[in-house]
C-alpha angles and dihedrals in degrees: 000000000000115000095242093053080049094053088042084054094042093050081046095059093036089054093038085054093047099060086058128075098276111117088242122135112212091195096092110043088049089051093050086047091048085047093051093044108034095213118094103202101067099052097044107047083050089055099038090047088050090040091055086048100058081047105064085044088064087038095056093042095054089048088051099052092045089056077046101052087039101261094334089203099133093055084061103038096065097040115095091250094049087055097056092044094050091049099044110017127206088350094073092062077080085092094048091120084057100125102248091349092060093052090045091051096053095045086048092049088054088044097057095038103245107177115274091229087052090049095053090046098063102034097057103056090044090051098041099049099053091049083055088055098055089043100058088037086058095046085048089060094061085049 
């Protein structure tokens, strides 16, 4: 397996762990890729994509322990996350890549049920945006 698939895969897991609730930041190692490889695309499609899918682990983890606690919603609704969500909805999965709250945002969103499709409509373009935004601060860097 070439060096450059093996960092991909690398910046993948790192991503994919940094969406749970590890305490990982997945910035740096996507700058220094972005760094490395001089293109930002790349890079960013394969973190964002690693970083969704981390996601809808926490997602689905959060659905699974609300069915467990039997609904669970309360616990959520009064949590900080659970507010936001309550007042402004998916879009506030925007902030999904928020450090804590991010992770809190997108267990609530599985607890209360919110529609897969409408979860991953939010939290993709938030993610994704802001991986867009370390990448080009990083290009910029080079400049």
């Amino acid at each position: 397996m070439s060096s450059l698939l093996l960092t991909y895969a690398a910046l993948f897991a790192w991503s994919f762990l940094a969406a749970t609730v590890l305490p990982l930041s997945s910035e740096v190692p996507l700058a220094a890729l972005v760094r490395a490889q001089g293109q930002i695309a790349a890079p960013v499609l394969v973190a964002t994509a690693g970083n969704y899918l981390g996601a809808c682990t926490t997602y689905w983890l959060g659905r699974r322990a609300a069915r467990g606690l039997g609904g669970g919603e309360g616990h959520v609704e009064n949590s900080r996350a659970g507010r936001l969500l309550a007042r402004y909805g998916g879009p506030a999965l925007l902030l999904s890549w928020v450090p804590v709250l991010g992770d809190a945002l997108v267990a609530g969103a599985g607890a209360v049920g919110v529609r897969f499709l409408g979860f991953s409509a939010w939290v993709v373009p938030g993610k994704g945006l802001r991986y867009l935004a370390v990448a080009w601060a990083a290009a910029e860097i080079l400049s």
